[in-house]
C-alpha positions in Angstrom: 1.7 -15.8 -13.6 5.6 -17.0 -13.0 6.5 -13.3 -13.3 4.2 -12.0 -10.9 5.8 -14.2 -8.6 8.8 -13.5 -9.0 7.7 -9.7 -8.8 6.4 -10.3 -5.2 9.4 -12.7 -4.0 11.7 -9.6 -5.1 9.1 -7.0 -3.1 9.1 -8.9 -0.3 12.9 -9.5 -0.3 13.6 -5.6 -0.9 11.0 -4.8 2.1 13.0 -7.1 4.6 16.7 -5.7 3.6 15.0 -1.8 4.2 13.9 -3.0 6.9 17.3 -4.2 8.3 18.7 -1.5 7.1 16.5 1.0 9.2 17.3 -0.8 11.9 20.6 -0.3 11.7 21.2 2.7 10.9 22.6 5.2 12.8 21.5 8.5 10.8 17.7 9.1 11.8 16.9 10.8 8.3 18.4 7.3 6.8 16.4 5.1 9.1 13.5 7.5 8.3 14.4 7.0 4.4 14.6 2.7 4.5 11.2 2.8 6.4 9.2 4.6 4.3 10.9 2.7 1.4 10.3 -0.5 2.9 6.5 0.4 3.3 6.4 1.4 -0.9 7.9 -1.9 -1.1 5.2 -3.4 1.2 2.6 -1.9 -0.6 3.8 -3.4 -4.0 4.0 -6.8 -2.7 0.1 -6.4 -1.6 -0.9 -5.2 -4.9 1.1 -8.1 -6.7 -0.6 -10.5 -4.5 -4.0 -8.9 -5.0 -2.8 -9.1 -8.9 -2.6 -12.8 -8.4 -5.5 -13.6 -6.1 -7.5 -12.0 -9.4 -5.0 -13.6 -12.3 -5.8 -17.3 -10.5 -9.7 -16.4 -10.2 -10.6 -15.5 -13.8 
């Protein structure tokens, strides 16, 4: 269970710093580029959490 936590503190960590990065960016494809990577992030980080919502219920 430790290292699906660790798995969503790094997801949620890389979402936030595409994030920032899209927001800073200059380049429109770049900022374009960090958001949709930040959303894959995103997603992973709801899927590890759905992974441990069912982990802690069984």
């Amino acid at each position: 269970m430790k290292h699906l936590e660790d798995r969503l503190e790094r997801f949620e960590t890389l979402t936030a710093e595409c994030e920032l990065i899209a927001k800073l960016a200059t380049d429109s494809s770049k900022r374009e580029f960090y958001l949709k990577l930040g959303e894959q992030y995103r997603q992973l980080a709801v899927d590890i959490r759905q992974a441990i919502a069912t982990t802690a219920a069984a």
